[in-house]
Predicted model as a PDB file, atoms N, CA, C, CB and O in Angstrom, pLDDT in the B-factor column:
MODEL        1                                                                  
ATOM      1  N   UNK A   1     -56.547  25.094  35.993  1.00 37.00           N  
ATOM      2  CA  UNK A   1     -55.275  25.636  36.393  1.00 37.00           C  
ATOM      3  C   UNK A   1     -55.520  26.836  37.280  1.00 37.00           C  
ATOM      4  CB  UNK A   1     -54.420  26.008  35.175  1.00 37.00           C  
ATOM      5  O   UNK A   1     -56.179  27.816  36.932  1.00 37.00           O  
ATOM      6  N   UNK A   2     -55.014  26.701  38.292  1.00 42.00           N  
ATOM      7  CA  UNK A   2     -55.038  27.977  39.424  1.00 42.00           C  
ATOM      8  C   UNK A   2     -54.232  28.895  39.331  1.00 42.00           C  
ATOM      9  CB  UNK A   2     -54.812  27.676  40.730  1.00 42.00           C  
ATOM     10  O   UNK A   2     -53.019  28.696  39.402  1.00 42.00           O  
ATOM     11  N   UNK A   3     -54.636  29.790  39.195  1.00 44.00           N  
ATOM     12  CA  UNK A   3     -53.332  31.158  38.977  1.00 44.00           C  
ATOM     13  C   UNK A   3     -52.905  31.728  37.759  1.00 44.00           C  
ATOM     14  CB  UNK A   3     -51.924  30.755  39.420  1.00 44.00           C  
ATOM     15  O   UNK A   3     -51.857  32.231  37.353  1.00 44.00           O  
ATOM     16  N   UNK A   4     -54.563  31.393  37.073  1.00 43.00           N  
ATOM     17  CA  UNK A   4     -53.937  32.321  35.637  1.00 43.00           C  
ATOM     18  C   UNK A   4     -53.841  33.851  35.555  1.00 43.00           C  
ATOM     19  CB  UNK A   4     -54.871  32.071  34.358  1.00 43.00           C  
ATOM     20  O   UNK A   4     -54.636  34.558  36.175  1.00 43.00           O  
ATOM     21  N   UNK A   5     -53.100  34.237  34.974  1.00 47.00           N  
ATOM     22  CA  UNK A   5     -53.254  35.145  34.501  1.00 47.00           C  
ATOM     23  C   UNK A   5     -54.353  36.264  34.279  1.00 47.00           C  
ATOM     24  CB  UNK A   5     -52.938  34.773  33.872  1.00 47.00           C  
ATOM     25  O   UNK A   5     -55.487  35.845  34.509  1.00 47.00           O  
ATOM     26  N   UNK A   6     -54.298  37.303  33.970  1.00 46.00           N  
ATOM     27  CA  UNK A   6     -55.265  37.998  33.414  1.00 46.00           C  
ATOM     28  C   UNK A   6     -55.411  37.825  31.676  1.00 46.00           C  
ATOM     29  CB  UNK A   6     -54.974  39.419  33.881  1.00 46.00           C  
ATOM     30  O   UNK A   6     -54.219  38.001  31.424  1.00 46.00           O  
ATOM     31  N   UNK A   7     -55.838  37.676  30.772  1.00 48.00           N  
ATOM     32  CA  UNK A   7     -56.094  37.381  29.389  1.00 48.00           C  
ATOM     33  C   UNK A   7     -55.356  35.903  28.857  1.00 48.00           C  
ATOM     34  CB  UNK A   7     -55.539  38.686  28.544  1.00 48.00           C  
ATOM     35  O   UNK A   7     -55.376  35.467  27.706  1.00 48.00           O  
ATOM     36  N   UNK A   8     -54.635  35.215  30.186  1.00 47.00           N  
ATOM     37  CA  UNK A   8     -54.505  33.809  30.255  1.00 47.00           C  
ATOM     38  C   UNK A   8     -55.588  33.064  29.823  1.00 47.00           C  
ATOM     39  CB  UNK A   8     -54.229  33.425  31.472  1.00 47.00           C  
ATOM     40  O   UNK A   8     -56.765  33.320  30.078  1.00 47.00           O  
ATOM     41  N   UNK A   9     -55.195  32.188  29.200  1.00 53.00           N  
ATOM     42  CA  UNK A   9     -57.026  31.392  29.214  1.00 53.00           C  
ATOM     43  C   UNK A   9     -56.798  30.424  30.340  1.00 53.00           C  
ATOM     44  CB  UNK A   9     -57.675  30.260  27.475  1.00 53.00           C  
ATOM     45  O   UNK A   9     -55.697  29.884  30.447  1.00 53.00           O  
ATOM     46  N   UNK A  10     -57.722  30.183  31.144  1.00 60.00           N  
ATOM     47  CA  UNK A  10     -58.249  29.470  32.152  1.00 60.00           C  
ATOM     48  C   UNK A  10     -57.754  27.563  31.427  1.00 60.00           C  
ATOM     49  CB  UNK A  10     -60.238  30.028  32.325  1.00 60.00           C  
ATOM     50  O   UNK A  10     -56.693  26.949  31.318  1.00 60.00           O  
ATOM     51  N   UNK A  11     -58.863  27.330  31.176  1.00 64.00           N  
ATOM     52  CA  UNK A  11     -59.152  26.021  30.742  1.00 64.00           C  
ATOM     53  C   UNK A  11     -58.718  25.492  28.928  1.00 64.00           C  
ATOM     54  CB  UNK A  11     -60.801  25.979  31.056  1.00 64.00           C  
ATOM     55  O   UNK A  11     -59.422  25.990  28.050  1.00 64.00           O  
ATOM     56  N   UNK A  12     -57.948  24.828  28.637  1.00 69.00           N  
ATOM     57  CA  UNK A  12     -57.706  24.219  27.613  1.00 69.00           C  
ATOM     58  C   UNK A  12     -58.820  23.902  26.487  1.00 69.00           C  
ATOM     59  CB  UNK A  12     -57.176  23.222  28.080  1.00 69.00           C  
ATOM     60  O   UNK A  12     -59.246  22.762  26.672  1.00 69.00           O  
ATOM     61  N   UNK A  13     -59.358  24.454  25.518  1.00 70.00           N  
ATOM     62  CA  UNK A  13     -60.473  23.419  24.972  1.00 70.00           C  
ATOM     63  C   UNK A  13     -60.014  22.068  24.694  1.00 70.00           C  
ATOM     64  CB  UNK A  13     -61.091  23.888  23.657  1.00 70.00           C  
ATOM     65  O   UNK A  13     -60.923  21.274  24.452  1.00 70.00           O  
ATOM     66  N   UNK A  14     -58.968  21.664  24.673  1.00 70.00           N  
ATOM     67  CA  UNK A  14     -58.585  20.028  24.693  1.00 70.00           C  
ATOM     68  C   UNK A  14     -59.814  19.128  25.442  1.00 70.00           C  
ATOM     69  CB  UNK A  14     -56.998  19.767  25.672  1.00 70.00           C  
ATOM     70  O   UNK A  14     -60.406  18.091  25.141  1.00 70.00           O  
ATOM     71  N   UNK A  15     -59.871  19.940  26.411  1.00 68.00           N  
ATOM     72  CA  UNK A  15     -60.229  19.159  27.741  1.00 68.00           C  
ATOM     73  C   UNK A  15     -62.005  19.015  27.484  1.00 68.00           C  
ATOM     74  CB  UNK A  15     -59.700  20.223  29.415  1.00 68.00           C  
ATOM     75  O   UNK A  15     -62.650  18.108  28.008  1.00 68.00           O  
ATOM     76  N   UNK A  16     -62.351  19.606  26.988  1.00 76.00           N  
ATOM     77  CA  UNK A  16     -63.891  19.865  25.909  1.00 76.00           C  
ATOM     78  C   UNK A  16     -63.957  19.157  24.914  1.00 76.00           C  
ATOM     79  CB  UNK A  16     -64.135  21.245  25.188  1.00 76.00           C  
ATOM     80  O   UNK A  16     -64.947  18.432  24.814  1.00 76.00           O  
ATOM     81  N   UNK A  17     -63.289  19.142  24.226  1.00 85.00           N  
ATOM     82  CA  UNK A  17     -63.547  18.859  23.062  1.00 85.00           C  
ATOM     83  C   UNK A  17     -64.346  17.115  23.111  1.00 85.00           C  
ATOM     84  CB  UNK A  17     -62.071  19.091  22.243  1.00 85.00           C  
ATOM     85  O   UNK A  17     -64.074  16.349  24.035  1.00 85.00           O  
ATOM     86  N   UNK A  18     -65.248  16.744  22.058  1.00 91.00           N  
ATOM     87  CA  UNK A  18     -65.505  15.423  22.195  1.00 91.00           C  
ATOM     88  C   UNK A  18     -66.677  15.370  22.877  1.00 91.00           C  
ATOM     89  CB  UNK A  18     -64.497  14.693  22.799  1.00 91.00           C  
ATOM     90  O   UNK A  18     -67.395  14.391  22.672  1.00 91.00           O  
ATOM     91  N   UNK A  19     -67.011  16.157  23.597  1.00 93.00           N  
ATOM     92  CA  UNK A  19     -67.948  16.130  25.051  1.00 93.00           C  
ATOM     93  C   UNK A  19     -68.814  17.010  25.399  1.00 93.00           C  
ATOM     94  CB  UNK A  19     -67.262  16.181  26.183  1.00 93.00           C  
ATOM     95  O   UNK A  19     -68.554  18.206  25.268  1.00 93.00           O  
ATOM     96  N   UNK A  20     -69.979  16.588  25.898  1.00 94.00           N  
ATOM     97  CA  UNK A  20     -71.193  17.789  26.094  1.00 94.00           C  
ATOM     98  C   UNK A  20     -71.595  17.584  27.615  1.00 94.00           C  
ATOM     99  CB  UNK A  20     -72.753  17.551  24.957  1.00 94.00           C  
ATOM    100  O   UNK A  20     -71.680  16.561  28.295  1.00 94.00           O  
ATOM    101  N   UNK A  21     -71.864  19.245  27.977  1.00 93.00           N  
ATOM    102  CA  UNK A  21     -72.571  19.104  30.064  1.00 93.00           C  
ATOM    103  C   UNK A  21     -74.005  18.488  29.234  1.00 93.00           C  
ATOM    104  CB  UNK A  21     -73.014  21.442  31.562  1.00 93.00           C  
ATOM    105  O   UNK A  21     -74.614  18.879  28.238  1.00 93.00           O  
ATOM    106  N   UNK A  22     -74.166  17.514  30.034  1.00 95.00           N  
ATOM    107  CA  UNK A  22     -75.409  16.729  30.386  1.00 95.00           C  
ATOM    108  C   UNK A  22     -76.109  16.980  31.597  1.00 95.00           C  
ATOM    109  CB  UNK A  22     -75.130  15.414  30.434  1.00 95.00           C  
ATOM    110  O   UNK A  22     -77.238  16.489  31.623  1.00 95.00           O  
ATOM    111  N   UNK A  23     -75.806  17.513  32.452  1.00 94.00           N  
ATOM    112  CA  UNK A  23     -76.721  17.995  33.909  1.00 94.00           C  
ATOM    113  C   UNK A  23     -75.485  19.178  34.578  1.00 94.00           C  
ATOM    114  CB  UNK A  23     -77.092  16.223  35.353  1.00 94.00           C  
ATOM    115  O   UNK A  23     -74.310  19.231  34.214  1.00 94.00           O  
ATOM    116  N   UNK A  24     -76.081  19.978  35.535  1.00 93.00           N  
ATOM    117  CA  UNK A  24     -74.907  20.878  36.275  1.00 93.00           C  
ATOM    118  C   UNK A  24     -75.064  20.446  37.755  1.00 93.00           C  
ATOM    119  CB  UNK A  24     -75.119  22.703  36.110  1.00 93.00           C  
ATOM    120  O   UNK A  24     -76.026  20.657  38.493  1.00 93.00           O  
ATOM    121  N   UNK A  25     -74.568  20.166  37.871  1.00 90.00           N  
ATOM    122  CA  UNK A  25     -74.487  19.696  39.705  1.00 90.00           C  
ATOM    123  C   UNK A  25     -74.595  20.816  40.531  1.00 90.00           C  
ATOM    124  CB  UNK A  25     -72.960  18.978  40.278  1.00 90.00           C  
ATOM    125  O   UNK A  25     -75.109  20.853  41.649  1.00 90.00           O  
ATOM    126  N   UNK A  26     -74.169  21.566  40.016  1.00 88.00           N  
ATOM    127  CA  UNK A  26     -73.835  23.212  41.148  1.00 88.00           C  
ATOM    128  C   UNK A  26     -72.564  23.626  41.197  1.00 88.00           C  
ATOM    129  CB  UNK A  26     -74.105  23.094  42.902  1.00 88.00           C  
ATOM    130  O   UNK A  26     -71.677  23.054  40.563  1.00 88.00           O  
ATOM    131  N   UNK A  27     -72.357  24.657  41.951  1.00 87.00           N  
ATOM    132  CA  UNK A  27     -71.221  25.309  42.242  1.00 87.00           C  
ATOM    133  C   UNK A  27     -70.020  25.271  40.964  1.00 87.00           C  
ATOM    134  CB  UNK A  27     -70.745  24.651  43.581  1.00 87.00           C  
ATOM    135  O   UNK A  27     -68.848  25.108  41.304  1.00 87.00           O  
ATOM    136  N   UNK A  28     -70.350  25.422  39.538  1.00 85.00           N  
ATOM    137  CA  UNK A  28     -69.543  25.388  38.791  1.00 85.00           C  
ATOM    138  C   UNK A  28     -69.089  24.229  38.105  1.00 85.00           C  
ATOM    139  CB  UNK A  28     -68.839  25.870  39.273  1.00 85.00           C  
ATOM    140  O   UNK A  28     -68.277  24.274  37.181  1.00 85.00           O  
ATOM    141  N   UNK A  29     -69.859  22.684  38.769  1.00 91.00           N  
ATOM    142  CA  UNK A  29     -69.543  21.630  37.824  1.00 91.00           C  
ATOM    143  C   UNK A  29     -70.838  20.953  37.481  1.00 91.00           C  
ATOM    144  CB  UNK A  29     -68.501  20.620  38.393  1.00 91.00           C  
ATOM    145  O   UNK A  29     -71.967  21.272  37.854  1.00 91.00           O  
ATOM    146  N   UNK A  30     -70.457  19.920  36.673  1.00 93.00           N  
ATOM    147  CA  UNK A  30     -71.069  19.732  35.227  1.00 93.00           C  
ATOM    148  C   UNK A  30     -70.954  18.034  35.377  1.00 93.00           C  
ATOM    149  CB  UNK A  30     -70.033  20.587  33.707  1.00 93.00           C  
ATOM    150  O   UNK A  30     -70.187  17.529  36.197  1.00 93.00           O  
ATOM    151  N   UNK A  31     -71.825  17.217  34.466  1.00 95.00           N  
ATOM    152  CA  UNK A  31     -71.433  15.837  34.236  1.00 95.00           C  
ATOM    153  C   UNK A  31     -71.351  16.141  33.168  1.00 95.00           C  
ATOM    154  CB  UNK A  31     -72.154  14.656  34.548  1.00 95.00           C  
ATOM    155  O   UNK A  31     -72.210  16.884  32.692  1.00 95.00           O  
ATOM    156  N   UNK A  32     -70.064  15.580  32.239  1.00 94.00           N  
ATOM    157  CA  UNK A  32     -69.934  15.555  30.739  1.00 94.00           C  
ATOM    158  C   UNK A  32     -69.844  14.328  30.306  1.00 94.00           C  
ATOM    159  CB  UNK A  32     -68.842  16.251  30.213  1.00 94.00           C  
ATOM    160  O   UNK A  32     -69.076  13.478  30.755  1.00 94.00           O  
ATOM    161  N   UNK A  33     -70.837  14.150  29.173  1.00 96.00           N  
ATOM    162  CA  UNK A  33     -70.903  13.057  28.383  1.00 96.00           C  
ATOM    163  C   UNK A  33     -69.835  12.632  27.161  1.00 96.00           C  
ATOM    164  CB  UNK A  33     -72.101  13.205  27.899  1.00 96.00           C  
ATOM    165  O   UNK A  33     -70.230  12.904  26.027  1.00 96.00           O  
ATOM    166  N   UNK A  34     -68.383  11.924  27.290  1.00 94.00           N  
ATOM    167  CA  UNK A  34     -67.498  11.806  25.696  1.00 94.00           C  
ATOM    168  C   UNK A  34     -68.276  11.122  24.693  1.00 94.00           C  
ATOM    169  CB  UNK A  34     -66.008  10.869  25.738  1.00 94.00           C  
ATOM    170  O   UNK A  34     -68.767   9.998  24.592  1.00 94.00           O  
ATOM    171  N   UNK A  35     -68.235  12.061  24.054  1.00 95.00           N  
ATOM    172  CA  UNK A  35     -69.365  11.309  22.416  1.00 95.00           C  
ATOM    173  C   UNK A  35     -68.130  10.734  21.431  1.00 95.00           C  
ATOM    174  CB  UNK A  35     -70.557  13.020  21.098  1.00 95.00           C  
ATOM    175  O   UNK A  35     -68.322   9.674  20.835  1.00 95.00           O  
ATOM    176  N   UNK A  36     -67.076  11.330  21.300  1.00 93.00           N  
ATOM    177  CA  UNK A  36     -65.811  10.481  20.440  1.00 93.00           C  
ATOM    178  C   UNK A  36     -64.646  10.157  21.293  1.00 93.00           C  
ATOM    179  CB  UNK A  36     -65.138  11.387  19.153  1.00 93.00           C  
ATOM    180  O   UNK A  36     -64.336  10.396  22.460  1.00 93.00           O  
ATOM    181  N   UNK A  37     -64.153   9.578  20.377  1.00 89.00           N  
ATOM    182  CA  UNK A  37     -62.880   8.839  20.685  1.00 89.00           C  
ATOM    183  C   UNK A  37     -62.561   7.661  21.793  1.00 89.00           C  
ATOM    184  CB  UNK A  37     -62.065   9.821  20.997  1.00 89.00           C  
ATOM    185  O   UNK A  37     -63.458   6.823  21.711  1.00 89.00           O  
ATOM    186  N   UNK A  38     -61.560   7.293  22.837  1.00 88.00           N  
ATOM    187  CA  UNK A  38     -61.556   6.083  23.623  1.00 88.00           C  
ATOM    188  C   UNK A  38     -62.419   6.044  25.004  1.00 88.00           C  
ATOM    189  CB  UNK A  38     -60.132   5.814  23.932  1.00 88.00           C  
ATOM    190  O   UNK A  38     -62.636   5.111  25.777  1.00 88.00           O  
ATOM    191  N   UNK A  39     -62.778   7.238  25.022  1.00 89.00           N  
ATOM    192  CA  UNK A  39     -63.754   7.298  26.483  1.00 89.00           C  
ATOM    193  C   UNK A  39     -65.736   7.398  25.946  1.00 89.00           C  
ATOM    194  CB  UNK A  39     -63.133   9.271  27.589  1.00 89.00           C  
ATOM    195  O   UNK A  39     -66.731   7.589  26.644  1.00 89.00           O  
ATOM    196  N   UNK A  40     -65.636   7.246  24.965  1.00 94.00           N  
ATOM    197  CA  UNK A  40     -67.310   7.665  24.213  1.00 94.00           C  
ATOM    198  C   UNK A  40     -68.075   6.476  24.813  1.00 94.00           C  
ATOM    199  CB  UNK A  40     -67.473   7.625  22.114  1.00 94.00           C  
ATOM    200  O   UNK A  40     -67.885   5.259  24.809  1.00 94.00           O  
ATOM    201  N   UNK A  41     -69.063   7.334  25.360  1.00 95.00           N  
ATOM    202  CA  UNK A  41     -70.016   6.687  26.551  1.00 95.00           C  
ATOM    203  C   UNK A  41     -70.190   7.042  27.687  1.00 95.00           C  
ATOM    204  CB  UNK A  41     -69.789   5.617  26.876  1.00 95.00           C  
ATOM    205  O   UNK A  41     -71.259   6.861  28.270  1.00 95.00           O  
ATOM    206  N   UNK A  42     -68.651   7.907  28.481  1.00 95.00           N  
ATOM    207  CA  UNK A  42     -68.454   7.662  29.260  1.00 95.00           C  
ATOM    208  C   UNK A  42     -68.788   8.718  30.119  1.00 95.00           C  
ATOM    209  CB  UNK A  42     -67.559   7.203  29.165  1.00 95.00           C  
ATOM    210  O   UNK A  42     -68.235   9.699  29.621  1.00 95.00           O  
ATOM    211  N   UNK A  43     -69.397   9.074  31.152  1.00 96.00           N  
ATOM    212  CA  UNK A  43     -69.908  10.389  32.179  1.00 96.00           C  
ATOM    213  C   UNK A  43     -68.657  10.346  32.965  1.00 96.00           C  
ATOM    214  CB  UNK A  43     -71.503  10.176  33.282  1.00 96.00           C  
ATOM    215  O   UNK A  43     -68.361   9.445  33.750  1.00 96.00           O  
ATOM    216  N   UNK A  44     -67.787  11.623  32.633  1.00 94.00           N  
ATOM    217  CA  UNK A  44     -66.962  12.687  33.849  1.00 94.00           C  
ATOM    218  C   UNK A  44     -67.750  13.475  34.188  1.00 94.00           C  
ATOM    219  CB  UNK A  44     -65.719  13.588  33.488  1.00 94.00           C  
ATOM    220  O   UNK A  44     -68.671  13.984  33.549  1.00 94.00           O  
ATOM    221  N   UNK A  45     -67.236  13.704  35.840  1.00 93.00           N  
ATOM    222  CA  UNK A  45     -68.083  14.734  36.729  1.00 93.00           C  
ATOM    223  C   UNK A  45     -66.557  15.688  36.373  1.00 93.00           C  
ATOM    224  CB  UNK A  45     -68.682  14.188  38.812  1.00 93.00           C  
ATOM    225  O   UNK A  45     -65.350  15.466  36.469  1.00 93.00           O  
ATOM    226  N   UNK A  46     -67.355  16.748  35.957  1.00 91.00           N  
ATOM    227  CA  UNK A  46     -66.353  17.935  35.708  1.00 91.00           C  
ATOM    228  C   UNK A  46     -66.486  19.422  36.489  1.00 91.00           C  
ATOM    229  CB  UNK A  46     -66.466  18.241  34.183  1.00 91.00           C  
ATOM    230  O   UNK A  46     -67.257  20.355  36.264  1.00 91.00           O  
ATOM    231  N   UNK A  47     -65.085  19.216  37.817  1.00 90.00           N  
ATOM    232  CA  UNK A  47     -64.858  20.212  38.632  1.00 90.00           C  
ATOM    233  C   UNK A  47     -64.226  21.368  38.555  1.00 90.00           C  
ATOM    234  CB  UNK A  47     -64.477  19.842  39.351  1.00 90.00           C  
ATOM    235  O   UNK A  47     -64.133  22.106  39.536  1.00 90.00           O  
ATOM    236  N   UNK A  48     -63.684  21.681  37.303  1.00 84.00           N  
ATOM    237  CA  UNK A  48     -62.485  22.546  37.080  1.00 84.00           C  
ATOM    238  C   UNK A  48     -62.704  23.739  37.298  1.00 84.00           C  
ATOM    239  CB  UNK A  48     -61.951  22.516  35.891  1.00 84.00           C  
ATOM    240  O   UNK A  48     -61.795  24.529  37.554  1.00 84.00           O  
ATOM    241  N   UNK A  49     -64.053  24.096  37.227  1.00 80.00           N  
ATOM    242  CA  UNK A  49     -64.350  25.279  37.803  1.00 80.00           C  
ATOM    243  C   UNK A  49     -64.249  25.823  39.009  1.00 80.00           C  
ATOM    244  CB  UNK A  49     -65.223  25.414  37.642  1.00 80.00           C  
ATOM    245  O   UNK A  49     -64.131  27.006  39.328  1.00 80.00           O  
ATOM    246  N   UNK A  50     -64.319  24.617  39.815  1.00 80.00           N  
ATOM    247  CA  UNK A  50     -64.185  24.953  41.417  1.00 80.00           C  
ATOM    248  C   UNK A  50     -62.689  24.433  41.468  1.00 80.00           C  
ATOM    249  CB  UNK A  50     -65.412  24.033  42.632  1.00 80.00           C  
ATOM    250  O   UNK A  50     -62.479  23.728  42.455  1.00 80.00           O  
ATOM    251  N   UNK A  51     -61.873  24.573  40.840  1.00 78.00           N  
ATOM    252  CA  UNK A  51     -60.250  24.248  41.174  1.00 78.00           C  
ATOM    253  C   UNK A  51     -59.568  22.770  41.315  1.00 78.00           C  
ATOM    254  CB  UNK A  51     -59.959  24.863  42.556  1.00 78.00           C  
ATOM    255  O   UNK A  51     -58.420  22.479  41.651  1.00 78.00           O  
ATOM    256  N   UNK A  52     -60.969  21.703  40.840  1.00 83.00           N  
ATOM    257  CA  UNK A  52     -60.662  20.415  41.068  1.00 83.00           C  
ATOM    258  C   UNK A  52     -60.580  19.614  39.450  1.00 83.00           C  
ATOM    259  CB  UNK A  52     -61.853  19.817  42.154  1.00 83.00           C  
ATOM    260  O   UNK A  52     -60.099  20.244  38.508  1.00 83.00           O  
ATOM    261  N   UNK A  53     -60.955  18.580  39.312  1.00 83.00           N  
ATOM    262  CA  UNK A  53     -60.605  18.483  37.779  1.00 83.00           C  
ATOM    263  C   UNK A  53     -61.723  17.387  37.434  1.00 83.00           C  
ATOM    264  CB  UNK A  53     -58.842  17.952  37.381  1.00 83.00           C  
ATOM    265  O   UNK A  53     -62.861  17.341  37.902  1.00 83.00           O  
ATOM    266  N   UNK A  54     -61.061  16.404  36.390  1.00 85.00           N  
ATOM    267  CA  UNK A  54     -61.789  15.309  35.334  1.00 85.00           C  
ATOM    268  C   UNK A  54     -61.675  14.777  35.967  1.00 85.00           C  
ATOM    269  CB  UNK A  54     -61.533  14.776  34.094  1.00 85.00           C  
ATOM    270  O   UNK A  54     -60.677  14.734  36.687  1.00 85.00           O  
ATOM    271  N   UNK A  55     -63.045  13.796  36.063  1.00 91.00           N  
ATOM    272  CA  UNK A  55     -63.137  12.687  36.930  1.00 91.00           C  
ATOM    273  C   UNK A  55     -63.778  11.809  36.312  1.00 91.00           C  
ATOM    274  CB  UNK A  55     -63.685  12.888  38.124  1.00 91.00           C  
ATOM    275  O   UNK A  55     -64.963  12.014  36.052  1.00 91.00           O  
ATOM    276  N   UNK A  56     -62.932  10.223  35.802  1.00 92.00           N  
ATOM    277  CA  UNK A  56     -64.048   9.242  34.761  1.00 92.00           C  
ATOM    278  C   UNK A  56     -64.596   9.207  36.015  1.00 92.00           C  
ATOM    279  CB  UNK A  56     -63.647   7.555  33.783  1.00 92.00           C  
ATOM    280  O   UNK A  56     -64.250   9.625  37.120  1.00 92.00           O  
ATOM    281  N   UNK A  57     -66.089   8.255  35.322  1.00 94.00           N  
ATOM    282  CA  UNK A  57     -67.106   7.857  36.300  1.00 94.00           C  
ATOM    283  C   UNK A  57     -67.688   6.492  34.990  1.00 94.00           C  
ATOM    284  CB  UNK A  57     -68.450   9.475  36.890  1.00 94.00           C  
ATOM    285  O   UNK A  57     -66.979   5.884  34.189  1.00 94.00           O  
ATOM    286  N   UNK A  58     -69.342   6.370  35.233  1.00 96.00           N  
ATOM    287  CA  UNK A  58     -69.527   5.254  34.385  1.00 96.00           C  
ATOM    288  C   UNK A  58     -70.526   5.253  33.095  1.00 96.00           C  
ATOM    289  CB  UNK A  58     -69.931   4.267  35.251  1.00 96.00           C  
ATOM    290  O   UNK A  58     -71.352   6.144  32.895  1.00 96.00           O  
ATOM    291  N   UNK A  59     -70.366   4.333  32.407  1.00 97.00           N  
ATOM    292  CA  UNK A  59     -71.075   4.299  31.339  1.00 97.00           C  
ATOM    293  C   UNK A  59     -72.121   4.923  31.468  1.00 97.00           C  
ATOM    294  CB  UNK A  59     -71.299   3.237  30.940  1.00 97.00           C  
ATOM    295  O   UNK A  59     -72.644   5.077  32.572  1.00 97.00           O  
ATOM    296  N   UNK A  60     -72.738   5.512  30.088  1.00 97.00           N  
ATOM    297  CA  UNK A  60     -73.961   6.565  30.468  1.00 97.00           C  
ATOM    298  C   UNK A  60     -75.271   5.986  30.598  1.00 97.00           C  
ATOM    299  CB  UNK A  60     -74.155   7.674  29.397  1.00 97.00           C  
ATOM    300  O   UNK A  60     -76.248   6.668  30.905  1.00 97.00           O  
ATOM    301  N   UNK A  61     -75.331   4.610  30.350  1.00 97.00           N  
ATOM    302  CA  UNK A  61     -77.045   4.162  30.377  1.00 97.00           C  
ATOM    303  C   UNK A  61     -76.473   3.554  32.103  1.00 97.00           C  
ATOM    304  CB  UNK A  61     -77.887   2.503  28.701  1.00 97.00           C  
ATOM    305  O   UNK A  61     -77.253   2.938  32.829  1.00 97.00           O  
ATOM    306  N   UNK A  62     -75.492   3.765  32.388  1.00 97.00           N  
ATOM    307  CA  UNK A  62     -75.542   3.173  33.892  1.00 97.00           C  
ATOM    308  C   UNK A  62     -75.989   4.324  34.919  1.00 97.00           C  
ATOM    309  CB  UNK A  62     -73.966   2.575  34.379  1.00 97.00           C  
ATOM    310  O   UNK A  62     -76.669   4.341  35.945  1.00 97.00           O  
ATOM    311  N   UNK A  63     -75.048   5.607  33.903  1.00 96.00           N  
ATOM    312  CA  UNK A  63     -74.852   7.228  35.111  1.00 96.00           C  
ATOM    313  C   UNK A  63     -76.551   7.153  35.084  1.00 96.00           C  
ATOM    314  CB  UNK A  63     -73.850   9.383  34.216  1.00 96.00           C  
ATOM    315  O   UNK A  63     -77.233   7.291  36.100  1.00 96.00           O  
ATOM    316  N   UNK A  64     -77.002   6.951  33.972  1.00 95.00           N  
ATOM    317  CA  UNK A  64     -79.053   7.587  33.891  1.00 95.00           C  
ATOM    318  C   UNK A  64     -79.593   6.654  34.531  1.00 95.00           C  
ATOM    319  CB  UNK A  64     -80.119   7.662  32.185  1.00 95.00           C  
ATOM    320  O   UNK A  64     -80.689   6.951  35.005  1.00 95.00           O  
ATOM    321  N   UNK A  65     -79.224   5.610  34.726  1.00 95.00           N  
ATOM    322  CA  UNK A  65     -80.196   4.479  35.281  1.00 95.00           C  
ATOM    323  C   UNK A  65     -79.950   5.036  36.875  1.00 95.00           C  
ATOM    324  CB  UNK A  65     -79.649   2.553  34.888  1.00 95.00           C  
ATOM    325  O   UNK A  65     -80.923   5.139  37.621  1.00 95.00           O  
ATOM    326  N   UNK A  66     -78.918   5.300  37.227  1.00 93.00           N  
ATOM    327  CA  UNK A  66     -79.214   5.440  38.929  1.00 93.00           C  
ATOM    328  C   UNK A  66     -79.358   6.813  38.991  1.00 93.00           C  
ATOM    329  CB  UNK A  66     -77.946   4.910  40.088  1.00 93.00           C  
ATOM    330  O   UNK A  66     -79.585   7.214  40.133  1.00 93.00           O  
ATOM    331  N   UNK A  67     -79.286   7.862  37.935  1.00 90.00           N  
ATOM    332  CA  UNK A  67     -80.122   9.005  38.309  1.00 90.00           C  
ATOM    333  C   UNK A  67     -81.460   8.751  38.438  1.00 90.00           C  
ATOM    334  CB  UNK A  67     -80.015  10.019  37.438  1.00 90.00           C  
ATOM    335  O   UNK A  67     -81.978   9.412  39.338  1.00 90.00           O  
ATOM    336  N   UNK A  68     -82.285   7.930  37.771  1.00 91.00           N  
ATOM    337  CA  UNK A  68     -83.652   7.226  37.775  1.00 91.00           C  
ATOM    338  C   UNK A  68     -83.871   6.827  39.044  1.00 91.00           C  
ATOM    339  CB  UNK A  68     -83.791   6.031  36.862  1.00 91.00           C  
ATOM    340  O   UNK A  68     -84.822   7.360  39.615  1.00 91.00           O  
ATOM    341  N   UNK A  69     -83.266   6.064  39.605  1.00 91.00           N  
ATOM    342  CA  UNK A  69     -83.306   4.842  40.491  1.00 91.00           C  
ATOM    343  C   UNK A  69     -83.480   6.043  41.529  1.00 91.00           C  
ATOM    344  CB  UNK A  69     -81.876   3.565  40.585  1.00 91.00           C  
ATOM    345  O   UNK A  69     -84.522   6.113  42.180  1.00 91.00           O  
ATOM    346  N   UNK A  70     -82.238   7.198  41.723  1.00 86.00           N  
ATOM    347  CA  UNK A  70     -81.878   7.577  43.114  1.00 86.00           C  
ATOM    348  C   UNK A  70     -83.115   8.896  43.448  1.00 86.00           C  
ATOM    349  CB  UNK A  70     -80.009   8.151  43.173  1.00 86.00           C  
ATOM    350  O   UNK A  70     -83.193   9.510  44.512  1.00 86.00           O  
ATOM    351  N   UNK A  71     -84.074   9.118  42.135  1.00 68.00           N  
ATOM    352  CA  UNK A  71     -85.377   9.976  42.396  1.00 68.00           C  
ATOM    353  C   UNK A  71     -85.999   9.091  42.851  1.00 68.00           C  
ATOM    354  CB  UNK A  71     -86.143  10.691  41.315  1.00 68.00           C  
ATOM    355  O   UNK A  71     -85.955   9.111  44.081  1.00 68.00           O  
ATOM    356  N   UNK A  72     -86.615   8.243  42.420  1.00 57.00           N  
ATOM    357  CA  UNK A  72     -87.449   7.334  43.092  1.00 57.00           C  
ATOM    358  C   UNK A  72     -87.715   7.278  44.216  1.00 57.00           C  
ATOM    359  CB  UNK A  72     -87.206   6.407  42.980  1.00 57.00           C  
ATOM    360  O   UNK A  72     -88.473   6.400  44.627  1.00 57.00           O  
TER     361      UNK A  72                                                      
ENDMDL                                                                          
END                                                                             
């Protein structure tokens, strides 16, 4: 959310909860891994820091396999 406040909180823990950063991309975002509930498995690239937001992406033995693939 853009334009908080001062002693506003920024970010919801809603939006956390369930989920761990698995790598940091830079500039303030993150890939998060959902460990519960209807998305568990699933890698969001998480921008909210830079003013952008949740983004599904794909299963996690798929997100690691082409992190593998794309060092190579």
């Amino acid at each position: 959310m853009r334009g908080a406040r001062p002693g506003e909180e920024r970010f919801s823990p809603c939006w956390f909860t369930g989920s761990l950063d698995i790598a940091e991309i830079g500039c303030a975002s993150y890939y998060r891994l959902v460990v519960t509930g209807p998305g568990r498995e699933q890698v969001q690239t998480d921008e909210l820091g830079c003013g952008d937001a949740l983004s599904p992406g794909p299963a996690f033995p798929e997100w690691y396999e082409q992190r593998l693939t794309s060092r190579l």
